[in-house]
N, CA and C of each residue as an Amber inpcrd file, in Angstrom:
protein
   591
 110.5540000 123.7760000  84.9220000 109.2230000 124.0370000  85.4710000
 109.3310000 125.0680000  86.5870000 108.2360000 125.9610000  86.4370000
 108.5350000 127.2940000  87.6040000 107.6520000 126.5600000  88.3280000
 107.6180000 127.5260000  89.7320000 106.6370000 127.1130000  90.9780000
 105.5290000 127.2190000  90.3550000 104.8460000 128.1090000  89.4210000
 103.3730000 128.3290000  89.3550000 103.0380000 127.3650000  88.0860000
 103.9550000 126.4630000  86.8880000 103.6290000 125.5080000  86.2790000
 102.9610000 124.2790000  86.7190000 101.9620000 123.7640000  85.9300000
 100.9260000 122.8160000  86.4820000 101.5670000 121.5330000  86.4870000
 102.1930000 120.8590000  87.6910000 102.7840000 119.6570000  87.8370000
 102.7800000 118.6250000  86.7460000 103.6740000 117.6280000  86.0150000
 103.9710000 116.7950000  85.7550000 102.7250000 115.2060000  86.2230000
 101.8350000 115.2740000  86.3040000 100.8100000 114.0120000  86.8440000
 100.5190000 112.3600000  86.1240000 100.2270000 111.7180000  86.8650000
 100.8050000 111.5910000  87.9910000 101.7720000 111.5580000  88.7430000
 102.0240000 112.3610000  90.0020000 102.9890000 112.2080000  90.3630000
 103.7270000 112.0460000  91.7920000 104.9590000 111.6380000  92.3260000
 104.9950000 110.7800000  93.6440000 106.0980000 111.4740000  93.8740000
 105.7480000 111.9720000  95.4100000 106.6450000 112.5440000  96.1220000
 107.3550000 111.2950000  97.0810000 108.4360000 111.5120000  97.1480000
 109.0180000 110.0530000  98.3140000 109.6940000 110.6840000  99.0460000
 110.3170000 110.6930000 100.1980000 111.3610000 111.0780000 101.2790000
 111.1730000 110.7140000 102.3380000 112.4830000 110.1130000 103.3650000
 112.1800000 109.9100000 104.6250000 111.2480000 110.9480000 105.7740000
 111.7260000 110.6860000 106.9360000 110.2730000 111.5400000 107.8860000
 110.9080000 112.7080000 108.0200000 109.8860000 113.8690000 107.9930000
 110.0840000 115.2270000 108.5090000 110.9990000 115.4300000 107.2380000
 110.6260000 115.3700000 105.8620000 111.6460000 115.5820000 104.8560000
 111.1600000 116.6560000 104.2460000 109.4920000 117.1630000 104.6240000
 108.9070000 118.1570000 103.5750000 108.1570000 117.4690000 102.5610000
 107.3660000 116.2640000 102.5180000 107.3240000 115.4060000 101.9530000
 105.8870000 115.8840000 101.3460000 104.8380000 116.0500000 102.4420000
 103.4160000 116.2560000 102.7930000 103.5450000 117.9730000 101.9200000
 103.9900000 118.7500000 102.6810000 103.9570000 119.8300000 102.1620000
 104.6340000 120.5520000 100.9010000 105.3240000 119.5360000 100.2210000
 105.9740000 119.8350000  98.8520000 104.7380000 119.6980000  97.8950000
 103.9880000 118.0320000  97.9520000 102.8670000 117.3300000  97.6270000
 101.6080000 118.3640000  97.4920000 101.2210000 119.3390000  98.3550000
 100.4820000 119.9620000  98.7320000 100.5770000 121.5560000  97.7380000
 101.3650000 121.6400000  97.3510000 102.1880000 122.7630000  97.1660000
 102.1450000 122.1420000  95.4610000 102.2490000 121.1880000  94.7700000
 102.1560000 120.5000000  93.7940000 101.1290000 120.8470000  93.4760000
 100.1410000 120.2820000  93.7600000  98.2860000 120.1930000  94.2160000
  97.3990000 121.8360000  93.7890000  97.9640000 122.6830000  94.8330000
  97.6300000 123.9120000  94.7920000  97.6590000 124.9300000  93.2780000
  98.9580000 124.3500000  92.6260000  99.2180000 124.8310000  90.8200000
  98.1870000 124.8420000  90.5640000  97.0350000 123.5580000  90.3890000
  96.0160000 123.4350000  89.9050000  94.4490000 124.3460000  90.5700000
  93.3620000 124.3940000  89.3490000  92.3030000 125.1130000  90.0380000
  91.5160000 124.0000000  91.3700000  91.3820000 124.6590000  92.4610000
  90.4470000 124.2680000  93.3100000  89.1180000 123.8760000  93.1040000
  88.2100000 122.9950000  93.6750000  88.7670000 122.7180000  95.0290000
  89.3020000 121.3620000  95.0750000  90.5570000 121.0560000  96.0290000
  91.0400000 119.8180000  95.7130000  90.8990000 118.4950000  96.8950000
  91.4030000 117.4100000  96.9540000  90.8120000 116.4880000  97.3200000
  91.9840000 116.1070000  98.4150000  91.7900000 115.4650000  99.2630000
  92.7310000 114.6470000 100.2050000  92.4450000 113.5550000 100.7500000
  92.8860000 112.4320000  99.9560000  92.4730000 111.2030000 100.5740000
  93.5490000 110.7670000 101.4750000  93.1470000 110.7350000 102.6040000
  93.6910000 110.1720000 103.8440000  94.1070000 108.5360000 104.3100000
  95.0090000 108.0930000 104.2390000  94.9940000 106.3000000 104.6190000
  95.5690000 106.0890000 106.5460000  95.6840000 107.4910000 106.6750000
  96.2940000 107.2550000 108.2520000  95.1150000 106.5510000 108.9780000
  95.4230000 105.8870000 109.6630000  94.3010000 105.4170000 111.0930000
  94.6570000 106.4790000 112.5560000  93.8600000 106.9790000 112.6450000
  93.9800000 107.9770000 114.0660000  93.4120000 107.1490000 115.4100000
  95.0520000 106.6340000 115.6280000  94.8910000 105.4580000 116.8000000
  94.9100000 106.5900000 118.0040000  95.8080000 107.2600000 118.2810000
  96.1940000 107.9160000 119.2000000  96.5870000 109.5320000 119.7660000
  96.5490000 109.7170000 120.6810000  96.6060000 111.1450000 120.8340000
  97.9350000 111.7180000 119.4810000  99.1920000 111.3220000 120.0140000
 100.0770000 111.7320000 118.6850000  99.1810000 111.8820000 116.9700000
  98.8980000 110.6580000 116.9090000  98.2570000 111.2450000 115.3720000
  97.0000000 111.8980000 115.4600000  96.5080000 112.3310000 116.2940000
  95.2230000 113.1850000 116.3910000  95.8710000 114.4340000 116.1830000
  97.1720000 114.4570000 116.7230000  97.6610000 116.1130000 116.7710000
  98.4320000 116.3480000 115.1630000  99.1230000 115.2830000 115.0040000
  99.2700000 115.7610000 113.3150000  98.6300000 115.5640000 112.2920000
  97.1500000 115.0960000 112.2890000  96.4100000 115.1850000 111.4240000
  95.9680000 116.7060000 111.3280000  96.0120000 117.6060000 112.6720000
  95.2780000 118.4620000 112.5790000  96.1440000 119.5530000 112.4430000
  97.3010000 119.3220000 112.5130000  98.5020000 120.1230000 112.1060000
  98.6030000 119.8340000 110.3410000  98.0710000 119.5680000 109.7800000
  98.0880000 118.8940000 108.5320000  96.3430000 119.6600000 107.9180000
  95.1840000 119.7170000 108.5420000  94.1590000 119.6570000 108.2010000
  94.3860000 121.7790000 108.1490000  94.8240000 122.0010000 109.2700000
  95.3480000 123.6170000 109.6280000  95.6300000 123.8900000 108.3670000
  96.8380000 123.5380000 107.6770000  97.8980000 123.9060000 107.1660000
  97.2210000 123.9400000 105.6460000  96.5090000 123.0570000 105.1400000
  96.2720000 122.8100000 104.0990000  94.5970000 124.0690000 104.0770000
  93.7860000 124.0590000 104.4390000  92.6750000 125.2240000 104.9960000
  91.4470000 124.5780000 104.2500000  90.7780000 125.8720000 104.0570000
  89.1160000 125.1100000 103.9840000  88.4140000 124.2710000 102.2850000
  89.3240000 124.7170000 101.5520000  89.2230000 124.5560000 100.0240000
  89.5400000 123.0320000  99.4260000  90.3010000 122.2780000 100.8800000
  90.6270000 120.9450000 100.5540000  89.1490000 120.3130000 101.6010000
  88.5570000 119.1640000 100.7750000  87.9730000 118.3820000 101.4720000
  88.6520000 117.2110000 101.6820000  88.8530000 116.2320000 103.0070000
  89.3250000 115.2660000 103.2820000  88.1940000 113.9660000 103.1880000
  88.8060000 112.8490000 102.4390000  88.0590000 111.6580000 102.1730000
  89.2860000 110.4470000 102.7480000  88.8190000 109.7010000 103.8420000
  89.4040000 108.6600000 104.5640000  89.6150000 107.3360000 103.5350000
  90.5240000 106.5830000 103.4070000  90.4610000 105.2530000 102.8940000
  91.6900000 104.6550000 103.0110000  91.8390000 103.9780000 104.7580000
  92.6030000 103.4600000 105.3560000  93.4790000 101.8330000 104.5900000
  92.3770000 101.0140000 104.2150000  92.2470000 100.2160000 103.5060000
  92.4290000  99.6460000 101.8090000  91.2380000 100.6090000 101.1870000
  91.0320000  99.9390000  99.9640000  90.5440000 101.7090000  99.3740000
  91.9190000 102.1320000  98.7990000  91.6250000 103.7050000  98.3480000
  91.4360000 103.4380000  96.8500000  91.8140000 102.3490000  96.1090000
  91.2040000 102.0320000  94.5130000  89.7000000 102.3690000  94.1340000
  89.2900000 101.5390000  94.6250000  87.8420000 101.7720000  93.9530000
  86.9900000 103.3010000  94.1660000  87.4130000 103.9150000  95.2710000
  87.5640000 105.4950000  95.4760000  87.9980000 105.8420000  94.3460000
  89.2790000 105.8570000  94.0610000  89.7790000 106.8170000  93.2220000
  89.5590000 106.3530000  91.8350000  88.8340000 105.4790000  91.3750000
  87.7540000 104.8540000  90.3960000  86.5380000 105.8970000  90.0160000
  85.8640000 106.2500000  91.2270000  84.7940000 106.5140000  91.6270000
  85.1050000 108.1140000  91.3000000  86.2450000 108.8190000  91.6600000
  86.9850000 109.8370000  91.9840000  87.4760000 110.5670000  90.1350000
  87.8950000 109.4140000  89.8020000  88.2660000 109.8390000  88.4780000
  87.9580000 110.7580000  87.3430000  86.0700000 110.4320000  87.2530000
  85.4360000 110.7760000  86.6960000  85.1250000 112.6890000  86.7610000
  85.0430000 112.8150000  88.1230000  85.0890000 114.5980000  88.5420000
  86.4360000 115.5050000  88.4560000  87.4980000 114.9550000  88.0020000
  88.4860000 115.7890000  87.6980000  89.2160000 116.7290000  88.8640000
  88.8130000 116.3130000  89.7440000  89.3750000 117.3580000  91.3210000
  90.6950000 117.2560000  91.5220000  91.4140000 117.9920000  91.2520000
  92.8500000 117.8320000  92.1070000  93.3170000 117.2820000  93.4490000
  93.3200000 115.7210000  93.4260000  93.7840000 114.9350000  94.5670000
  94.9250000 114.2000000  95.1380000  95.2640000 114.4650000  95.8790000
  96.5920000 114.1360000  97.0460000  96.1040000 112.7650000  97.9900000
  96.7680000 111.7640000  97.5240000  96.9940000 110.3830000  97.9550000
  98.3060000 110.3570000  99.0240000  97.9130000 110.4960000 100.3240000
  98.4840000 111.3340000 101.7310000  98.2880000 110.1200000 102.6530000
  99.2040000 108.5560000 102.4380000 100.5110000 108.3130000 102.1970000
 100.1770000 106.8160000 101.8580000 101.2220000 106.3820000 100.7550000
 101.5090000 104.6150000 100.9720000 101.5230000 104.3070000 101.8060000
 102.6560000 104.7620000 102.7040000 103.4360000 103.7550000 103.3590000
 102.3570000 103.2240000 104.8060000 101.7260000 104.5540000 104.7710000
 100.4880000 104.2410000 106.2180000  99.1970000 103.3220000 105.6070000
  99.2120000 103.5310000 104.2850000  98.3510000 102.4230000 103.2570000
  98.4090000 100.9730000 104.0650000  99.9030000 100.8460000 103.4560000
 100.6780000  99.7030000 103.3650000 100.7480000  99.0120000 104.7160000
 101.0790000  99.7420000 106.0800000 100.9400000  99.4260000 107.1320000
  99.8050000  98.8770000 107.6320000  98.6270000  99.8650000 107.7040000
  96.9150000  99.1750000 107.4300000  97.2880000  97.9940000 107.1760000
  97.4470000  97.5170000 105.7480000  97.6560000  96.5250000 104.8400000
  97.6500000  95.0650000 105.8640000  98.7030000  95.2840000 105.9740000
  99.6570000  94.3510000 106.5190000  99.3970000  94.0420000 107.9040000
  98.8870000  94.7180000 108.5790000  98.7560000  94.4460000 109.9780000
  97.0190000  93.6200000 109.5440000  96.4810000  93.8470000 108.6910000
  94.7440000  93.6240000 108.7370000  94.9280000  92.7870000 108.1950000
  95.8600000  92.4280000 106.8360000  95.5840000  91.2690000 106.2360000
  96.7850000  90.1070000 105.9200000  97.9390000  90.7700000 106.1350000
  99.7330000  90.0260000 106.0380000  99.7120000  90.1270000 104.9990000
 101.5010000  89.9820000 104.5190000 101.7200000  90.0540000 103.1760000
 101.4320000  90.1910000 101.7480000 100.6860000  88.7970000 101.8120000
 100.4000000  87.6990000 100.5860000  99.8650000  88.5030000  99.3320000
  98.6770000  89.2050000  99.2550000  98.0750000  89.8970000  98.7090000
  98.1350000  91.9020000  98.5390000  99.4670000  92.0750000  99.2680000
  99.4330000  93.7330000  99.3120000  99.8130000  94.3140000  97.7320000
 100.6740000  93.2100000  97.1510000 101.4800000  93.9440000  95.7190000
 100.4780000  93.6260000  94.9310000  99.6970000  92.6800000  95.1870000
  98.5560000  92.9000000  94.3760000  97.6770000  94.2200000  94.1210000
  97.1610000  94.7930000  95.4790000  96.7260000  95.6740000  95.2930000
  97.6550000  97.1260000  95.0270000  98.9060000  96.8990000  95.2900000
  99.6070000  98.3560000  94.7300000  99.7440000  98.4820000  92.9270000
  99.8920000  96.8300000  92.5910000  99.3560000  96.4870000  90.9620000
  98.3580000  97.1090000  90.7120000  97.1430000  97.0260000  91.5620000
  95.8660000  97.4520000  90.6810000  95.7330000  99.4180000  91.0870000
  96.6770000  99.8950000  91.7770000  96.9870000 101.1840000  92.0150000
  97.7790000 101.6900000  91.1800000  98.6310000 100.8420000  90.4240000
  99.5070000 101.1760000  89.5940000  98.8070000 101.1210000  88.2700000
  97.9980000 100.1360000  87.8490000  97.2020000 100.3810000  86.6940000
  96.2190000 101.4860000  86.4110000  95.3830000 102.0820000  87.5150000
  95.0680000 102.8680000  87.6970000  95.3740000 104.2590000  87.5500000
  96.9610000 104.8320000  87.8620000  97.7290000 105.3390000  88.0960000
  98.4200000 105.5440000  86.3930000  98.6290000 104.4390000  85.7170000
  99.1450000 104.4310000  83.9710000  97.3000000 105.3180000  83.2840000
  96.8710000 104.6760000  83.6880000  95.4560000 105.3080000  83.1200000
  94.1880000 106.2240000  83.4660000  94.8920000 107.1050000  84.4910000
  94.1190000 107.5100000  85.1260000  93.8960000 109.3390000  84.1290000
  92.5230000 109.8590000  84.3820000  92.7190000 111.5500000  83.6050000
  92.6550000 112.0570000  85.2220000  92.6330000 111.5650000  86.3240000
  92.5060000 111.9710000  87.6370000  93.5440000 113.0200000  88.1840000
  93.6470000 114.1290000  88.0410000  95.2940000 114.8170000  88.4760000
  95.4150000 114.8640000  90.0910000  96.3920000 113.5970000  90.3310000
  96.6250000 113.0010000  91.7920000  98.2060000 112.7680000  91.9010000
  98.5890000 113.2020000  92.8570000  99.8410000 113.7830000  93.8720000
 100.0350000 112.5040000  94.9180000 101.0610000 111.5820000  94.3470000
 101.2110000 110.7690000  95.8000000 102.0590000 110.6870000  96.7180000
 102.1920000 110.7510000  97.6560000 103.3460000 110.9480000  98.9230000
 103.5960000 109.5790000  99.4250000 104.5670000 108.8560000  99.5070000
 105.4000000 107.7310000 100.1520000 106.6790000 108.0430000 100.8550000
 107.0270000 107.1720000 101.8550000 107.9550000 107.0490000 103.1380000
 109.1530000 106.2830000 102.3610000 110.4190000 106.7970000 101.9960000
 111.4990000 106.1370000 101.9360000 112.2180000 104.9980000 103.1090000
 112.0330000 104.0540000 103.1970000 112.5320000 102.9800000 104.8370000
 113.4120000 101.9820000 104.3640000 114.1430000 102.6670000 103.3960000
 115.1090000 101.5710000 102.7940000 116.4280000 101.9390000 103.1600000
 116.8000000 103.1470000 103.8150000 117.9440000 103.8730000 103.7440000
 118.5900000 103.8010000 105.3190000 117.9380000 102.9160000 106.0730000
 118.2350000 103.0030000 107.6390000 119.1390000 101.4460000 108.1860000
 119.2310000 101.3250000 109.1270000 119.4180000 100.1230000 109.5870000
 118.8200000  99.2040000 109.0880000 119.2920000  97.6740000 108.7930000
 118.0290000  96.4980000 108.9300000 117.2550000  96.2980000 110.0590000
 116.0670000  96.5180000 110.3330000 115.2960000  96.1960000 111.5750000
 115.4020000  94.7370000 112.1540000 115.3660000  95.1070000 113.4260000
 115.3820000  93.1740000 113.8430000 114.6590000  92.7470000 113.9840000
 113.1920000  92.8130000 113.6370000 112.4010000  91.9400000 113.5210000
 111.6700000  91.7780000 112.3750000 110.6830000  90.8550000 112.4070000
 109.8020000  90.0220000 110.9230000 109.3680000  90.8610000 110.5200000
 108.1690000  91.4310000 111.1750000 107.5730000  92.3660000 111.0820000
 107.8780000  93.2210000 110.1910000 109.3140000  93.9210000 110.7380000
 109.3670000  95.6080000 110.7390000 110.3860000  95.2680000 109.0410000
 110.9310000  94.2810000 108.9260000 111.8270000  93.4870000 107.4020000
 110.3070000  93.3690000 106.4180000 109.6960000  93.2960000 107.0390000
 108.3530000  92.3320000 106.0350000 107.7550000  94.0130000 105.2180000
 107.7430000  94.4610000 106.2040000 107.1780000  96.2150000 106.2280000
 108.2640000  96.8720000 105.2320000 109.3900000  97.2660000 105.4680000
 110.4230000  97.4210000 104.4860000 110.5620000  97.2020000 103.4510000
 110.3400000  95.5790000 103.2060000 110.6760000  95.2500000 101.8420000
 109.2470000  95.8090000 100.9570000 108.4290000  95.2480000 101.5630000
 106.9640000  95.6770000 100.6240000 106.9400000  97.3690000 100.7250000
 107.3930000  98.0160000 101.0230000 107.4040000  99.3970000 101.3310000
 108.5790000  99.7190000  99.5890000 109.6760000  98.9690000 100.0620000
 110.7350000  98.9730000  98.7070000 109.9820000  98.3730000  97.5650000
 109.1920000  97.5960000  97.5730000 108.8560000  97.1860000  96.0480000
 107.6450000  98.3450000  95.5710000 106.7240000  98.1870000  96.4930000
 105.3490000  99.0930000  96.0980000 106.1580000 100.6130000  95.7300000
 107.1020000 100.8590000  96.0640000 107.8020000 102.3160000  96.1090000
 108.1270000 102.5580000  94.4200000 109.1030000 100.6950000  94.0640000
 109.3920000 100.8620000  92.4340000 108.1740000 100.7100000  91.8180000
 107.5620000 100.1220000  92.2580000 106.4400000  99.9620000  91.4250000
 105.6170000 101.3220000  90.7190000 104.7650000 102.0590000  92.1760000
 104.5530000 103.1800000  91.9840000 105.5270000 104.3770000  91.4500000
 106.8480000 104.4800000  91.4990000 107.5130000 105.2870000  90.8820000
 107.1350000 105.1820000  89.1610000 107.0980000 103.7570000  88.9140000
 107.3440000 103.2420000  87.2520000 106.1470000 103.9250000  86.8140000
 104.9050000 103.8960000  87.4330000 103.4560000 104.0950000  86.7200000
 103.5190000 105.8380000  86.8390000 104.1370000 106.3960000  87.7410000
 104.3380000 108.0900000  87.8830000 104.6860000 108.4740000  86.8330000
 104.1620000 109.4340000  85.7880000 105.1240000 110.2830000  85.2500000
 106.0320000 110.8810000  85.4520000 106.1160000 111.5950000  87.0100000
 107.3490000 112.5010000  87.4850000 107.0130000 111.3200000  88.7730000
 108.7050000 112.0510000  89.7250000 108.9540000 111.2870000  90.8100000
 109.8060000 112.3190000  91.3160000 109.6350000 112.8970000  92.7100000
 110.4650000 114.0640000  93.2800000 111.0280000 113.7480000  94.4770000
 111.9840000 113.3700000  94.4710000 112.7690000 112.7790000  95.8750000
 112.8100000 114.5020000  96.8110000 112.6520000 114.3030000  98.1840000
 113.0100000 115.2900000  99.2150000 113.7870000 115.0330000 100.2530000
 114.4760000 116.1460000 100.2990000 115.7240000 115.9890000 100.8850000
 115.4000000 117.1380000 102.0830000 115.2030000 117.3360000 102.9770000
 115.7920000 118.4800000 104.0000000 114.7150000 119.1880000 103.4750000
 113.7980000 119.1150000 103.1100000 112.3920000 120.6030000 102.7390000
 112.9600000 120.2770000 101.3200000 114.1280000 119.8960000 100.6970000
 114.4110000 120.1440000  98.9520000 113.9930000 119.6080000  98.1560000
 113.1390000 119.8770000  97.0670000 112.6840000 118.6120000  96.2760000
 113.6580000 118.6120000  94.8650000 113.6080000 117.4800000  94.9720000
 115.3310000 116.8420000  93.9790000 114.3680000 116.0580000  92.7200000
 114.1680000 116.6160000  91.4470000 113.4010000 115.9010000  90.6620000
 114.1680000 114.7750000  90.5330000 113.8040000 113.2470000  90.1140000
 114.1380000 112.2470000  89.7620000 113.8870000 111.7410000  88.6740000
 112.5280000 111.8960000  87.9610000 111.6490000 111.4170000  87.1850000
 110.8930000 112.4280000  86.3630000 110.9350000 113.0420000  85.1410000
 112.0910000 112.1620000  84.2880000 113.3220000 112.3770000  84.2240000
 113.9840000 111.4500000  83.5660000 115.0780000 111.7440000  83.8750000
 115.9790000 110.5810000  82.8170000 117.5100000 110.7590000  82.4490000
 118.1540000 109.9200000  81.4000000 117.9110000 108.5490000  81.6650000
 117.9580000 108.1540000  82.7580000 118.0690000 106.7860000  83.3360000
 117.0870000 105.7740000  82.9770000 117.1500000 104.6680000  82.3020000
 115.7890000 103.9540000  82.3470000 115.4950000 102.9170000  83.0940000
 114.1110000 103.2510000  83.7100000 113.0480000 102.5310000  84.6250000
 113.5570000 101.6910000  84.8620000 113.8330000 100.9910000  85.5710000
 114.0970000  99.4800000  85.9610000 112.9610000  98.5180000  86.0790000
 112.9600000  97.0960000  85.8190000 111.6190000  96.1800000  86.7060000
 111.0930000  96.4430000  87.9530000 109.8730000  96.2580000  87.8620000
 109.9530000  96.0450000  89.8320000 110.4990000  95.0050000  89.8780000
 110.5270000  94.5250000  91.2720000 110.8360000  93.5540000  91.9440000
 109.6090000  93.1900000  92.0330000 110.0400000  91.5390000  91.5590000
 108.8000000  90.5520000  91.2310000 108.0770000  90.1130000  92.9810000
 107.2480000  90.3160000  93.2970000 106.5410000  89.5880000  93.9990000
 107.0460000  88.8080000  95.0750000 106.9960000  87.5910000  94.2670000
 107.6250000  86.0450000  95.2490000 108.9630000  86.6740000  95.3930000
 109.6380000  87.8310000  95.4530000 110.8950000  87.9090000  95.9210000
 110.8210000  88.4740000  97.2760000 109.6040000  88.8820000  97.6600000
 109.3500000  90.1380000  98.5900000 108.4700000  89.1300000  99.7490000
 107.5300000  88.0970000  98.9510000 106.6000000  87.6900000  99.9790000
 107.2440000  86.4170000 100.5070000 108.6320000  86.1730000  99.9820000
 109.3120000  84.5660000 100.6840000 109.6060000  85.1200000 101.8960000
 110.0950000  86.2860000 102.0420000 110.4500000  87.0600000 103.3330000
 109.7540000  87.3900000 104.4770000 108.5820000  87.6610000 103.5270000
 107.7440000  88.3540000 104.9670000 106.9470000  87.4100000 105.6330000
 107.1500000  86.0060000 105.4200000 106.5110000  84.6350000 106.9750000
 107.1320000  84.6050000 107.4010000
C-alpha cells in the first residue's frame, strides 16, 4: 500500500504516548475524500488538555468537524454510519478512562462488545487510535491495574473486529494486521473484572 492508497477500514492505530499515534490516524483519514469527522472522547479537565486539544484541532485544519462523545460514542456512530464521512475515533483509552471513573468496571467490555459489533459491520470508513499500557511497569495501585487490564482486553478485542491494525513505534507505523498469524480470543471478561474490585 502507497501513502496515497485508500486505507485498509476499519482500522486501529495503537502505540504508547508521543508514538505518532494521532497523527499517523489522521494521515490514514485524509487518503479518503473530505470532509471528515473527529469524534473526540477526551474530557477537557484542565489547562494541559486545553492546550493539546488545540494543538490537535491546529494540526488537523478546517475540513475536519469535531463531534464530542466522552461516554457513549456507539449510538453516534450508529447515527454516523448512514452519511459515509470519513471518521477518526480519537482515543479508547480516554473512552475507557471516562468509563471507569463514571461507572467502574463491571459493564465497560460490554460496551467495547457492542463497539466491536459495530466495527465487524459497519460501511462507516473509521480510523481508531488506542494507548498501548501493557508494556510498562505493574502500577501499584487498584485503580491504575483495573485501567490496564481493561485497556489490554478492549485493545484485543478491538484489534479482532479491525481489518488492519498498525502498531507505532517512534513516528513508525509497523503494519500488524493483516498478517500470517491467527487472531487469538479475547480475553473473556470475568478474567479482567475479578481484578478490578
Amino acid at each position: 500500500m502507497t501513502s496515497t492508497d485508500p486505507p485498509s477500514l476499519p482500522h486501529l492505530v495503537i502505540g504508547g504516548c508521543r508514538s505518532g499515534k494521532s497523527s499517523h490516524a489522521e494521515q490514514l483519514i485524509l487518503r479518503l475524500p473530505p470532509p471528515y469527522l473527529y469524534l473526540a472522547t477526551a474530557r477537557v479537565l484542565d489547562r494541559e488538555m486545553a492546550d493539546r486539544v488545540e494543538i490537535h484541532r491546529r494540526r488537523r485544519g478546517p475540513e475536519w468537524e469535531t463531534i464530542e462523545a466522552p461516554l457513549d460514542p456507539v449510538p453516534l456512530l450508529r447515527q454516523l454510519n448512514a452519511n459515509g464521512r470519513p471518521l477518526l475515533f480519537d482515543c479508547i483509552t480516554m473512552w475507557l478512562t471516562n468509563l471507569l471513573l463514571e461507572t467502574g468496571p463491571a459493564s465497560i467490555l460490554e460496551k467495547v462488545d457492542e463497539l466491536c459489533r459495530l466495527l465487524r459491520g459497519t460501511h462507516l470508513p473509521v480510523v481508531v487510535v488506542t494507548n498501548e499500557v501493557g508494556l510498562g511497569i505493574v502500577p501499584e495501585n487498584d485503580l491504575a491495574r483495573a485501567f490496564r487490564d481493561l485497556a489490554g482486553a478492549a485493545n484485543q478485542r478491538i484489534a479482532a473486529a479491525c481489518r488492519a491494525v498498525t502498531w507505532m513505534v517512534a513516528g513508525l507505523p509497523v503494519p500488524i494486521k493483516p498478517g500470517a498469524a491467527p487472531v487469538q480470543a479475547p480475553v473473556p471478561a470475568h478474567e479482567i473484572t475479578r481484578h478490578a474490585g
